[in-house]
BAZA-770113 format. One record per residue (C-alpha): x, y, z. Coordinates in steps of 0.25 Angstrom, whole numbers, plus 2048, in hexadecimal, padded with zeros to 3 digits. Layout:
REM BAZA-770113
   x   y   z
   X   Y   Z
...
REM end
This chain:
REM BAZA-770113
   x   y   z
 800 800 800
 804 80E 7FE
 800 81C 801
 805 82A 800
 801 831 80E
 802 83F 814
 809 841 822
 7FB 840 829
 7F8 832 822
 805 82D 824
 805 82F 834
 7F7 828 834
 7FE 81D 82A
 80A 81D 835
 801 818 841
 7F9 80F 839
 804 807 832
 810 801 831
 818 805 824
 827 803 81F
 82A 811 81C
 825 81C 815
 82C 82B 80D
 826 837 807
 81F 835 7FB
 826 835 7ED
 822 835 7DF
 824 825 7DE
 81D 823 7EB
 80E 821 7E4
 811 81F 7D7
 80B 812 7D1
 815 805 7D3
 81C 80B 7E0
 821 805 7E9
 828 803 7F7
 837 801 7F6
 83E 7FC 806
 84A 802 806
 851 80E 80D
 84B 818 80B
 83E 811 808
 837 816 7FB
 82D 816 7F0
 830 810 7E2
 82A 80E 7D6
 82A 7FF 7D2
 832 7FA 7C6
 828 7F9 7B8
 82B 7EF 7AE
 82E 7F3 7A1
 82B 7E7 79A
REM end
């Protein structure tokens, strides 16, 4: 699941579950095929396509 939140939401979200991480939205972070890379720091990324 993903969402974009604003710092009201976000604090509710903090209280209600446990998540990995999270950053300041960027322009990848909602696009289509995105996805949660584990690394340090921890970020959005778009997914490889195939070209064939």
């Amino acid at each position: 699941m993903f969402s974009l939140l604003c710092g009201e939401h976000m604090g509710w979200a903090q209280r209600q579950f446990v998540y990995a991480d999270r950053h300041p939205a960027a322009v990848d972070c909602d696009m289509p095929g995105t996805g949660w890379l584990i690394a340090t720091p921890s970020r959005c990324v778009m997914a490889p396509t195939s070209t064939t």
